[in-house]
C-alpha positions in Angstrom: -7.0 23.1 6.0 -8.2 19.7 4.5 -6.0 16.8 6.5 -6.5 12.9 6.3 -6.2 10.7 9.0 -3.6 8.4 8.7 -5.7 5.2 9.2 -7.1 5.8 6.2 -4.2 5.2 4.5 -3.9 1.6 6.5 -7.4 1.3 5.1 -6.3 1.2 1.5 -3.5 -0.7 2.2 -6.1 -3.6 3.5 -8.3 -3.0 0.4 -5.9 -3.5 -1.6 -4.4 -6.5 0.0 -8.2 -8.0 0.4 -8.0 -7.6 -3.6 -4.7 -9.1 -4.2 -5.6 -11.6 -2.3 -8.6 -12.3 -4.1 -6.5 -12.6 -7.5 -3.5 -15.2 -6.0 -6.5 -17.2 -4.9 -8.4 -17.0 -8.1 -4.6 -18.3 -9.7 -4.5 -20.7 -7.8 -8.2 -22.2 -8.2 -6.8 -21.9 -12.2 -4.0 -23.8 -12.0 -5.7 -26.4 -10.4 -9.0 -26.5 -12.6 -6.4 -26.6 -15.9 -4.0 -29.1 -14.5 -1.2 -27.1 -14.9 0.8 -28.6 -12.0 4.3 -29.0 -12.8 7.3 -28.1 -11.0 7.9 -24.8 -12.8 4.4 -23.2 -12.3 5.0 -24.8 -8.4 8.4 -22.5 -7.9 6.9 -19.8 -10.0 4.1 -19.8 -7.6 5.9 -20.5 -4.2 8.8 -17.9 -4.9 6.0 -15.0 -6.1 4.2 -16.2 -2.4 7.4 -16.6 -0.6 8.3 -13.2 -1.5 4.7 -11.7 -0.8 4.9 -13.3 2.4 8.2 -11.2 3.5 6.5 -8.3 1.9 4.0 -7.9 4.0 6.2 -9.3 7.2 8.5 -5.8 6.7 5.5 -3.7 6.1 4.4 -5.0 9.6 7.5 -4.3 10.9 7.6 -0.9 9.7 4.5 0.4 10.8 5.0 -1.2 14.0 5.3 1.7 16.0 2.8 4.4 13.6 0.4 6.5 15.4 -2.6 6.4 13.5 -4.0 9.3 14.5 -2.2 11.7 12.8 -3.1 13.9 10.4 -1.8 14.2 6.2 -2.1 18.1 5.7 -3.3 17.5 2.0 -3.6 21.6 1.4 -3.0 24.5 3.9 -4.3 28.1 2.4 -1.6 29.6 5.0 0.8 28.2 2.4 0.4 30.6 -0.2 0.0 33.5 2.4 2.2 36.1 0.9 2.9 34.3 -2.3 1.6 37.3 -4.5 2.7 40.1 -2.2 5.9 41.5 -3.9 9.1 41.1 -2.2 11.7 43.8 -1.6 15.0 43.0 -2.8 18.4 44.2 -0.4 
């Protein structure tokens, strides 16, 4: 049986977060080096992080109450137990 902790998952999540992270700062850092601070990049820019912020607010909401020590059952062999026995038909 080959399972995956769950808090592995969580790890990717963070990864990936760390990385997106990484990009709206880099935006950021770009607007303000090429002076491109008018109102329309400002509510372009505080909607997309308004609505990153709620984002991530319901994914801590959700997984509020996870048990991260669970397993992911990724393959069983006992699943194809009896897959190429024939069958009897009634």
């Amino acid at each position: 049986m080959i399972a995956i902790p769950l808090y592995t998952f969580l790890g990717l999540y963070l990864l990936l977060l760390g990385i997106f992270t990484l990009f709206f700062i880099i935006n950021i850092a770009h607007l303000v080096q090429t002076s491109s601070l008018t109102f329309v990049s400002f509510v372009v820019t505080f909607i997309f992080f308004a609505s990153v912020t709620l984002l991530i607010y319901a994914t801590m909401n959700l997984l509020e109450g996870t048990q991260w020590q669970y397993e992911v059952i990724i393959f069983n062999k006992e699943w194809f137990v009896g897959l190429f026995i024939p069958r009897q038909l009634m």
